[in-house]
C-alpha positions as CSV (number, residue, x, y, z in Angstrom):
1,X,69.1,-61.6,-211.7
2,X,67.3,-64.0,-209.1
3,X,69.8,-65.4,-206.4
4,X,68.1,-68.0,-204.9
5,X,69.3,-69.8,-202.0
6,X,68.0,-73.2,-200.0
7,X,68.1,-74.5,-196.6
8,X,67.5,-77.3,-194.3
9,X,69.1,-79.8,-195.9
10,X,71.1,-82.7,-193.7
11,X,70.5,-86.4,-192.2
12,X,67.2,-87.4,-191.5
13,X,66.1,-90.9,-189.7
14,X,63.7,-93.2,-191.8
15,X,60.3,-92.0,-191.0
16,X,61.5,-88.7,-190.2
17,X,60.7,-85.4,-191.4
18,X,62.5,-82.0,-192.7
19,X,61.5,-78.8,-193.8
20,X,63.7,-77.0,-196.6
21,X,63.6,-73.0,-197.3
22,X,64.3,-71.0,-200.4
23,X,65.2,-67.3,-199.7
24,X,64.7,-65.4,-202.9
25,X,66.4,-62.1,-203.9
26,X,64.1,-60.5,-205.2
27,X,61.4,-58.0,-205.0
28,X,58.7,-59.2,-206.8
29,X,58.7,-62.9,-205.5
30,X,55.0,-62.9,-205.2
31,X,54.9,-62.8,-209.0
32,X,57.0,-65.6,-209.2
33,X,56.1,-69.4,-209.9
34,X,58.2,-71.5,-207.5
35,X,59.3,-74.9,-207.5
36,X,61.1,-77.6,-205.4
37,X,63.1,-80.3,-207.4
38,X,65.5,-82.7,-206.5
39,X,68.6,-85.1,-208.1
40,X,69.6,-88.0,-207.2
41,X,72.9,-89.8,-208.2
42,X,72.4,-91.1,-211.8
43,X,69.1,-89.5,-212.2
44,X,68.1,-86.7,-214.5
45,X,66.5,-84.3,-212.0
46,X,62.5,-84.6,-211.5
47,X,59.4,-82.3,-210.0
48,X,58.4,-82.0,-206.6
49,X,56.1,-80.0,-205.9
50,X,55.3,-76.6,-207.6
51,X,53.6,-73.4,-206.4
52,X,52.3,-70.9,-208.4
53,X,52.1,-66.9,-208.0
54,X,48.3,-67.2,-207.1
55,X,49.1,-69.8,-204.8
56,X,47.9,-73.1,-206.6
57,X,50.2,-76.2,-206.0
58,X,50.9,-79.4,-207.6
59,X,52.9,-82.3,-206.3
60,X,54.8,-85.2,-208.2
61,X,52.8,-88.6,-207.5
62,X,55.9,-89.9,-206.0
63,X,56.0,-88.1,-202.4
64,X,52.1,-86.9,-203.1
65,X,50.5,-87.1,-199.5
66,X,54.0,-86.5,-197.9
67,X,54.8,-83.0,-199.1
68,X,53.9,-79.8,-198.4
69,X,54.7,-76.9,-200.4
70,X,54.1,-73.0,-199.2
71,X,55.4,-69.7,-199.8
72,X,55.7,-66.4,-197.2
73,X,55.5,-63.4,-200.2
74,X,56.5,-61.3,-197.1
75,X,59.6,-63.2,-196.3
76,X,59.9,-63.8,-200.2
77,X,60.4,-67.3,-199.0
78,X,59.3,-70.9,-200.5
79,X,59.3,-74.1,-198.1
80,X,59.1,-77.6,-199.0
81,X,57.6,-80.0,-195.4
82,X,58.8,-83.1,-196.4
83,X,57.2,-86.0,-193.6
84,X,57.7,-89.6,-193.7
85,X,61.1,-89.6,-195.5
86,X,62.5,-92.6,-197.2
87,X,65.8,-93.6,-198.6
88,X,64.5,-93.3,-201.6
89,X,64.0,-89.6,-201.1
90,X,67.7,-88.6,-200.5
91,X,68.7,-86.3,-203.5
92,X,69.6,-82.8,-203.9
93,X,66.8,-80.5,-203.5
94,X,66.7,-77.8,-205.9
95,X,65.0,-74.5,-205.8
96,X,63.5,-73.1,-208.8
97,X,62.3,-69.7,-209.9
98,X,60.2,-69.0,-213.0
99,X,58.7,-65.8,-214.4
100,X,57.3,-65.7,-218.2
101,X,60.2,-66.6,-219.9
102,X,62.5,-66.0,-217.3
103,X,64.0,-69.5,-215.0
104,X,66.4,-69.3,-212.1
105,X,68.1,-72.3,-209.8
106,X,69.5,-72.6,-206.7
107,X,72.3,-74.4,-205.5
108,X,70.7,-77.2,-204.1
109,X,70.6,-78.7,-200.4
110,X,71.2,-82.3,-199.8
111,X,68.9,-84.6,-198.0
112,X,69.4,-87.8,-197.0
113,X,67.9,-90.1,-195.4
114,X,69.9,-93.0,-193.3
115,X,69.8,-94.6,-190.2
């Protein structure tokens, strides 16, 4: 079992930025594709960027340019750099762990963005 667990959530400014973490439980993270997704009231939830074991990353055309996704396999640790934040981008961010046919959540942190 995978306990995943995200942070860096909160209330950001329009324009402003925020960096979320992922701590992972687990010894092999670096074999582990990771992925950020988020939900936002009334919505089904949708991709945001995506990481893969070897380190290749993809990024949903909607916040492509103002997302960064990385992972520390020392720190067993997935980030998501979020920078020019809009309301539009206040959801719940979700974590997500996947391994051949293995898939593990988070909880989720909440972002959003007000003045």
């Amino acid at each position: 079992q995978v306990q995943l667990v995200e942070s860096g959530g909160g209330l950001v400014q329009p324009g402003g930025s925020a960096r979320l973490s992922c701590a992972a439980s687990v010894r092999t993270f670096s074999m582990y594709n990771m992925g950020w997704y988020r939900q936002a009231p009334g919505n089904q939830r949708e991709l945001v960027a995506v990481i893969t074991s070897g380190g290749s990353t993809n990024y949903a055309d909607s916040v492509s340019g103002r997302v960064t996704i990385s992972r520390d396999n020392a720190k067993n640790t997935v980030y998501l750099q979020i920078n020019s934040l809009k309301p539009e981008d206040t959801a719940v961010y979700y974590c997500k762990a996947q391994y051949g046919l293995m898939t593990y959540w988070g909880q989720g942190t909440q972002v959003t963005v007000s003045s």
